[in-house]
C-alpha positions as CSV (number, residue, x, y, z in Angstrom):
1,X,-36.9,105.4,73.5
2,X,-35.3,103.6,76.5
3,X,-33.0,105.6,78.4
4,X,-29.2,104.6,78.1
5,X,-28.1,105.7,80.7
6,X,-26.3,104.4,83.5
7,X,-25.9,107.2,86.5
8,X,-24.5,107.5,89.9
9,X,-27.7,106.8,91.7
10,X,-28.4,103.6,89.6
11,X,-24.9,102.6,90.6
12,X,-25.3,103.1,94.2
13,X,-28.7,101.3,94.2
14,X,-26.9,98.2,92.4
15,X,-23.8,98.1,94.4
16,X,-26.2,98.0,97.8
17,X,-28.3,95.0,95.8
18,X,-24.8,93.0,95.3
19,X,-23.5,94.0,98.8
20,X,-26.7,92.5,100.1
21,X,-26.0,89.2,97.9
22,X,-22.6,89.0,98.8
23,X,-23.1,89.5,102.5
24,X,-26.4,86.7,102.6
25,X,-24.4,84.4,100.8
26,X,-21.5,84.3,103.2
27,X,-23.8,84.5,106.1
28,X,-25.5,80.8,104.2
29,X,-22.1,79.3,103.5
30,X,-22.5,80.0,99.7
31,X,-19.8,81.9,99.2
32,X,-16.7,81.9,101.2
33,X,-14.3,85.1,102.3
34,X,-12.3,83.8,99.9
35,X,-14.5,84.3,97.0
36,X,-16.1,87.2,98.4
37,X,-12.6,88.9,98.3
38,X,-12.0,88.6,94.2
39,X,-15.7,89.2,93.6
40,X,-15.9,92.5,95.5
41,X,-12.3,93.7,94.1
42,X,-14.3,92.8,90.2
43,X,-16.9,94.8,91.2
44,X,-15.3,98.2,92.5
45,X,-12.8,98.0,89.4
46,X,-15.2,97.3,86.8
47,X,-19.0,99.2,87.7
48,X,-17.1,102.6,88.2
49,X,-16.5,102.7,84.2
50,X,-20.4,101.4,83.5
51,X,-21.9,104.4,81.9
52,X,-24.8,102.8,79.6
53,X,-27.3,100.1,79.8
54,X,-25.5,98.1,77.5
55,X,-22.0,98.2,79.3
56,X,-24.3,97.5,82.9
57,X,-25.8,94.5,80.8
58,X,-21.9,93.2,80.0
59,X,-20.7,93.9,83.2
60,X,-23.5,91.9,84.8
61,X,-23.1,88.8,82.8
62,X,-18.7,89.1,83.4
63,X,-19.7,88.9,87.0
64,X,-22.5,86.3,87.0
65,X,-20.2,83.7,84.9
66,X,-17.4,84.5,87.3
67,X,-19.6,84.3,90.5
68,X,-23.2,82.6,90.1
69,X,-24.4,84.0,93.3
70,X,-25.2,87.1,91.5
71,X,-27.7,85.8,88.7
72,X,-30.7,87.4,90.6
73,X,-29.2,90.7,90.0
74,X,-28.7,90.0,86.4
75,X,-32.3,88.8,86.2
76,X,-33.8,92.1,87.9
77,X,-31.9,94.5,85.4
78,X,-33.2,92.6,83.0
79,X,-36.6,92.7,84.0
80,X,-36.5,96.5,84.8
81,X,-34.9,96.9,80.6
82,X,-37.6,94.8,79.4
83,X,-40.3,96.9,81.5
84,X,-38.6,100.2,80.1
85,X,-38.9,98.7,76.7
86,X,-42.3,97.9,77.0
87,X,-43.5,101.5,78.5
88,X,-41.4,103.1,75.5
89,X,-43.6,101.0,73.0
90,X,-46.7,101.8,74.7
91,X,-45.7,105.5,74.5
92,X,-45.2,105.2,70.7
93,X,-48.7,103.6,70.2
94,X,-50.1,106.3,72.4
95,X,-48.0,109.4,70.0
96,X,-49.5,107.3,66.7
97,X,-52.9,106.9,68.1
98,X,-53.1,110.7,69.1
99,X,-51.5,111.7,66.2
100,X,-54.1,110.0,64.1
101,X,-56.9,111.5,66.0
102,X,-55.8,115.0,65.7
103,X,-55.6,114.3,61.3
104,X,-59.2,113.1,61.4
């Protein structure tokens, strides 16, 4: 099963990765201070209350229809879910094949 869970050190990692965004793209004239302001007051108000993958996954869309810039982050969680998804499958093949070669 894919863990759920959304903790403190995942939080820190992810607001460093949209610190970085928010910082290149007003450095490249993407995003102005202006923008930068609102985006940065969403984020501090609404990751503190992520708690699950799910909630991290809403959160991340909110902010990418809001503020474009973003949708790399978005794309990276997503990737990282669909890898954990994909090692919990393999681990279930792996428990059925064993499991079989133990009744023979």
């Amino acid at each position: 099963m894919v863990a759920n869970v959304f903790g403190e050190e995942d939080r820190k990692k992810l607001y460093d990765q949209l610190v970085e965004i928010m910082i290149k793209a007003m450095e490249s004239g993407e995003m102005s201070p202006d923008d930068a302001r609102p985006s940065a007051t969403f984020i501090l108000d609404k990751l503190e209350g992520v708690q699950t993958q799910e909630a991290l996954e809403i959160f991340l869309q909110e902010l990418v229809a809001k503020w474009p810039g973003y949708a790399p982050v978005l794309t990276f969680q997503q990737g990282i879910e669909k890898q954990q998804e994909a090692q919990a499958e393999i681990d279930n093949i792996k428990s059925k094949l064993q499991s079989l070669a133990v009744t023979k």
